[in-house]
C-alpha positions as CSV (number, residue, x, y, z in Angstrom):
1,X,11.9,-2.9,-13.1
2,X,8.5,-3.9,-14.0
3,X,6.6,-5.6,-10.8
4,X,4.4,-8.5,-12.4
5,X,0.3,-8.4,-12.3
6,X,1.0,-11.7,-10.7
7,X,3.4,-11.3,-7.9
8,X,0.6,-8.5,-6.7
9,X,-2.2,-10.4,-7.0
10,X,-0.3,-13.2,-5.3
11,X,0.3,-11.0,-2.7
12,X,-3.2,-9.4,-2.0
13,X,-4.7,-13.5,-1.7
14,X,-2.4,-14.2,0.8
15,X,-3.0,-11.2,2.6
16,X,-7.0,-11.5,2.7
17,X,-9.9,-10.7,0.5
18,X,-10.6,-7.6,1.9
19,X,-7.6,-5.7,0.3
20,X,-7.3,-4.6,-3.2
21,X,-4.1,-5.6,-5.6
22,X,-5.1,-2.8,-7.4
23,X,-3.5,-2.7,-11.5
24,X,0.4,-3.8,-11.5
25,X,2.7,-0.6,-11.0
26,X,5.3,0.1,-13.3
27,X,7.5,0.5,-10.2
28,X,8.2,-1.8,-7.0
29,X,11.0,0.2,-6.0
30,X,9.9,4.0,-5.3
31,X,8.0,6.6,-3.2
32,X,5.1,4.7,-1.8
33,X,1.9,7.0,-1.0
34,X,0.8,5.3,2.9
35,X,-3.1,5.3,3.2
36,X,-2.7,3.0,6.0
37,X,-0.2,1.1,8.9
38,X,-2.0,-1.1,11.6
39,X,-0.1,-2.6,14.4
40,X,0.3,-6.3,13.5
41,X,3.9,-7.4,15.8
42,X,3.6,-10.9,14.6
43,X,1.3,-10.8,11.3
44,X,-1.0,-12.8,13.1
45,X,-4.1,-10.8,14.0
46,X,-4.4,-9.1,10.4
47,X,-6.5,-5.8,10.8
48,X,-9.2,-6.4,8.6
49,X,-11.9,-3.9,9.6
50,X,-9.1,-0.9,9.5
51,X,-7.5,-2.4,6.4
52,X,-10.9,-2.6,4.3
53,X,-12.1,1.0,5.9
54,X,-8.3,2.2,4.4
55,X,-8.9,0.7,0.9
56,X,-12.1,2.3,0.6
57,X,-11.0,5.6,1.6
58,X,-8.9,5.3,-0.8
59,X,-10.8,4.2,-3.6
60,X,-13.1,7.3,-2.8
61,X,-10.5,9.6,-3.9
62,X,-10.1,8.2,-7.1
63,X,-7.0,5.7,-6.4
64,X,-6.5,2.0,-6.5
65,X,-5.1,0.8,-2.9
66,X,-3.0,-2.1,-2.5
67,X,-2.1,-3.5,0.5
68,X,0.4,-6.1,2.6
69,X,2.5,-6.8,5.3
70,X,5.3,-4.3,6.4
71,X,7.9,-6.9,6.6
72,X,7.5,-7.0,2.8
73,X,9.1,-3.6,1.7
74,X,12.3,-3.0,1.5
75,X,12.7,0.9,4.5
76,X,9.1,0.0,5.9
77,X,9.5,-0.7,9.9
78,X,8.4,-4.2,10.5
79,X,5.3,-5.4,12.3
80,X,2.3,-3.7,10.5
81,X,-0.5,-4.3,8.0
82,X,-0.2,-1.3,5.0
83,X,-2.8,-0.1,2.4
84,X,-0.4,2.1,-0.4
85,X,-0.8,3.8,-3.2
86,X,1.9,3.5,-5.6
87,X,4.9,3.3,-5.6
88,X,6.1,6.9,-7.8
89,X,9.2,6.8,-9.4
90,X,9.6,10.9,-7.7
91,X,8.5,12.3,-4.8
92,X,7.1,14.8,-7.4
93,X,4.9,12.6,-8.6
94,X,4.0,11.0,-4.9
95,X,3.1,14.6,-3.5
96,X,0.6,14.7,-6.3
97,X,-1.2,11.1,-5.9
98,X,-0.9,12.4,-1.7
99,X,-2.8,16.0,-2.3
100,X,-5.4,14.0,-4.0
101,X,-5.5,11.0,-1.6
102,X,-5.7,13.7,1.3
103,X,-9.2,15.1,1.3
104,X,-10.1,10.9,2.1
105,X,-7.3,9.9,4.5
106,X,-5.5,13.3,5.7
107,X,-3.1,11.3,7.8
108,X,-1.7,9.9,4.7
109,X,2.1,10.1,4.1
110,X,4.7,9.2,1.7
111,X,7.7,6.7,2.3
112,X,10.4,5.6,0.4
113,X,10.7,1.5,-0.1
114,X,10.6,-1.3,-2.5
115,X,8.0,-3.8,-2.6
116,X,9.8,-7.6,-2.2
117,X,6.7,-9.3,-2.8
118,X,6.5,-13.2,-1.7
């Protein structure tokens, strides 16, 4: 199902101006490509500095970062700020936005989850 330009952009203002919605993905539900997790236990002390040097790692290699709370997809853990890429319908297709996200954030890893939005 379609994820609205709306519901992300939504998301991205209310988690700060330094992250990126990034274009609507034709997925919510999928392999997400993780650029990013910062410790945040009670998403109170947002992680701007890592958050904003994630996103623009990420936009180096070519890829539009989006980022949120843990607690908002569907197999994250819970208590962390996240810069993604994605999500991919197949892993497939996630292993090939990771090799090219690599070179820029070689910690990077993929993870299964669906984005619940607001």
């Amino acid at each position: 199902m379609p994820m609205p330009a709306a519901a992300r952009f939504a998301a991205a203002a209310s988690f700060g101006s330094l992250v990126w919605a990034g274009p609507a993905s034709a997925l919510d539900d999928g392999f997400w490509v993780v650029a990013g997790s910062f410790r945040n236990p009670d998403y109170a002390d947002t992680q701007y500095a890592a958050i904003k040097q994630a996103s623009a790692a990420v936009k180096r290699c070519g890829l539009e970062p989006f980022g949120d709370f843990s607690g908002k997809f569907a197999g994250f853990a819970e208590g962390f700020d996240v810069v993604v890429v994605g999500a991919y319908q197949t892993d497939a297709e996630a292993q090939i936005a990771l090799a090219k996200l690599k070179p820029c954030v070689p910690q990077a890893f993929i993870k299964r989850g669906c984005y619940l939005g607001e």
